[in-house]
N, C-alpha and C positions, 0 to 999 in steps of 0.2 A: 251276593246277598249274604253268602256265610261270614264275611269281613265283617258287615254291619250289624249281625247278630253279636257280635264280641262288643261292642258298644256300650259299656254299662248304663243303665236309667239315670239319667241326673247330669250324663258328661255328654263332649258334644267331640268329632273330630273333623277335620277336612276333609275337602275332595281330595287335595293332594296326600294329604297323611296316608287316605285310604290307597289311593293310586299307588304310591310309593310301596306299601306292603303289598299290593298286586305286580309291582311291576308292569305299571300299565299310566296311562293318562289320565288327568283329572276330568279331563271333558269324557269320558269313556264310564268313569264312576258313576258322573251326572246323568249320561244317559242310562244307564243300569237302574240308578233312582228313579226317573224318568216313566218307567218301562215299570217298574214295581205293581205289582196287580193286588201284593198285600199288608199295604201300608201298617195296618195295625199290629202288624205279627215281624216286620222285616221296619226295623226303625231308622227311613230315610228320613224322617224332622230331626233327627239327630246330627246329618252331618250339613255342615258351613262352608262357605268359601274362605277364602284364608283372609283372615284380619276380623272374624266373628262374621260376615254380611249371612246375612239368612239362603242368598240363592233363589232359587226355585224351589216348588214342590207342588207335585203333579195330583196328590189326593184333592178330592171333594174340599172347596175352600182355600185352597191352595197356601199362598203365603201368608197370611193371617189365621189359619190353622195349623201351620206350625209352627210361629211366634206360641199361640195358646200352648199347642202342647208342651214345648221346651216350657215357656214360664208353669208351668202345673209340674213338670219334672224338675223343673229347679227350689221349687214350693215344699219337696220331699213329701208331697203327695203320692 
């Protein structure tokens, strides 16, 4: 969770990027996101599968709530 707080508002990184700076799996990130209990304060819409794909995401609304939120973080709202 503390890898995805370094995430700046507006940028987005992978599963792998973030696995690779754990030393650990991408599938293991995923589930970490997965598991996240505070979506709004720990920003798993932030990170992608490799080649942009959106992935998963486990909050209320899932994959279409966090399309919204990246395009509203990309809007420099």
């Amino acid at each position: 969770m503390e890898q995805l707080l370094t995430i700046p508002y507006g940028e987005t990184r992978t599963y792998g990027e973030i696995a690779a700076a754990l030393d650990t799996a991408p599938v293991a990130v995923g589930g970490a996101c997965g598991r996240n209990l505070v979506t709004v304060v720990v920003p798993c819409h932030r990170v992608l599968r490799s080649g942009g794909e959106l992935g998963g995401y486990s909050a209320p609304g899932g994959v279409d709530l966090k399309r919204r939120l990246l395009d509203h973080e990309s809007n420099g709202v």
